[in-house]
Each structure stands twice: as C-alpha cells, then as structure tokens.
C-alpha positions as CSV (number, residue, x, y, z in Angstrom):
1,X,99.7,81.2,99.7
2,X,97.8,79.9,97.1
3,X,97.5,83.5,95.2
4,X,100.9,84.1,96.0
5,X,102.2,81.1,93.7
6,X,99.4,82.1,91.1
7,X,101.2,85.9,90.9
8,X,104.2,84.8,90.7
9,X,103.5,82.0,87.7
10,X,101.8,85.3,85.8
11,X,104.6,87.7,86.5
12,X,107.1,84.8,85.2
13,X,105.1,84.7,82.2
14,X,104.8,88.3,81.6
15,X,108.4,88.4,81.9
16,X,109.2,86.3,79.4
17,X,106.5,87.9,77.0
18,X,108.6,91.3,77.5
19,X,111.9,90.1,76.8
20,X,110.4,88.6,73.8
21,X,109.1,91.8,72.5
22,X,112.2,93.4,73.8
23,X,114.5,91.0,71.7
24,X,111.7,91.1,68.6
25,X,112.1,95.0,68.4
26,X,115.9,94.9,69.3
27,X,115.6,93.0,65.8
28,X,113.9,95.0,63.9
29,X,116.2,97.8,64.5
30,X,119.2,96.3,63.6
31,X,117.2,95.1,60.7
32,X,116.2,98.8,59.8
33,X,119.9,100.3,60.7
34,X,121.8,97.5,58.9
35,X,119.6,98.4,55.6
36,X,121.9,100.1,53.2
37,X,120.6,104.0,52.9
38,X,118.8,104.9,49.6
C-alpha cells in the first residue's frame, strides 16, 4: 500500500513537471512565430 501512495505522489509530480515544460515550450514558440520575419 505503502509504495502504491509513494508512486502515485511521484507520477503527480512528474506530471506537473511535464505540463510545465509543455506550457514553457508552447511559449517559446509562439515567442519565435510571433517574432516579425527579418
């Protein structure tokens, strides 16, 4: 049970790391797009 809880704390967490790498490169991109062209 005990490990169970643990995996499940660690996948919550890696979760949220990922959608904030997601939303950090989403970011960037518009950044990069919404740069005028040179």
């Amino acid at each position: 049970m005990k490990t169970q809880s643990i995996l499940i704390q660690y996948f919550k967490v890696a979760a949220r790391c990922f959608a904030n790498l997601l939303s950090v490169r989403a970011g960037l991109y518009v950044k990069q797009t919404d740069l005028p062209k040179q």
